[in-house]
C-alpha positions in Angstrom: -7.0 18.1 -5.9 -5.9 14.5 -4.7 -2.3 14.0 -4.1 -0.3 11.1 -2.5 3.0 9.3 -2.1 4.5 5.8 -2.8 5.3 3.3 -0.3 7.7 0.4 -1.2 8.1 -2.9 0.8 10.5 -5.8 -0.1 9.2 -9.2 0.9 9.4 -12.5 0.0 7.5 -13.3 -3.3 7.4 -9.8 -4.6 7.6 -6.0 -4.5 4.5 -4.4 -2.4 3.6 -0.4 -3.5 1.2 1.0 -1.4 0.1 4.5 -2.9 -1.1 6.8 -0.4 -3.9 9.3 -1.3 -5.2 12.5 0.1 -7.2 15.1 -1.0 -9.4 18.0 1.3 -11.5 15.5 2.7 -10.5 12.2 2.6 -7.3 9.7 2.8 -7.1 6.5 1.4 -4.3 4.0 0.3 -4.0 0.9 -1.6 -1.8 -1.9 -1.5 -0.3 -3.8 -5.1 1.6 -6.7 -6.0 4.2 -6.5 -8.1 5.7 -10.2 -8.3 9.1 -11.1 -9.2 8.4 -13.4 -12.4 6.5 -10.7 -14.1 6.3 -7.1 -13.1 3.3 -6.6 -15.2 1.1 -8.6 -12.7 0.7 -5.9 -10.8 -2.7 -6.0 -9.0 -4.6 -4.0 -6.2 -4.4 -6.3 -3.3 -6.1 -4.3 -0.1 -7.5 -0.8 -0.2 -7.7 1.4 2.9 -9.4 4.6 4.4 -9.1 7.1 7.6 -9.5 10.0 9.0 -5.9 10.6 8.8 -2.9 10.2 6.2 -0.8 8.9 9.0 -4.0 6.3 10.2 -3.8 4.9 6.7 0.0 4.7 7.0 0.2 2.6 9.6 -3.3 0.5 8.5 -1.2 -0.6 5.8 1.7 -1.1 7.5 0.4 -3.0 10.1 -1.6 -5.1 6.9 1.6 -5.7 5.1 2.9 -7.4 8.5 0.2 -9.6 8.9 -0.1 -10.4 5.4 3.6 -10.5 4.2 5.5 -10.6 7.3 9.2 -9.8 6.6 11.8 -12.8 6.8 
């Protein structure tokens, strides 16, 4: 059974959700774009995977930094 949680980052230019996924043999997250004309444009834009749920954690935070630093 996969279950997860929800990340959410403030940044300029939008809201970020990365949804963090688990299951008994994998972990995986994915990082989406929710932008502040139009909520609706949500879109995927990074996916990751580890060995760990705390490896993807800090994949996609360290992503998020590098990608959409904070101001």
């Amino acid at each position: 059974m996969k279950t997860g949680r929800l990340l959410k980052f403030q940044r300029p230019g939008g809201e970020l959700h990365a949804y963090l996924f688990r299951d008994d043999t994998a972990h995986s997250g994915v990082v989406y774009l929710f932008s502040n004309t139009r909520e609706s444009d949500a879109r995927p834009l990074q996916s990751f995977s580890a060995a760990s749920e705390t490896e993807v954690e800090a994949a996609v935070r360290n992503w998020l930094d590098e990608h959409y630093p904070r101001q």
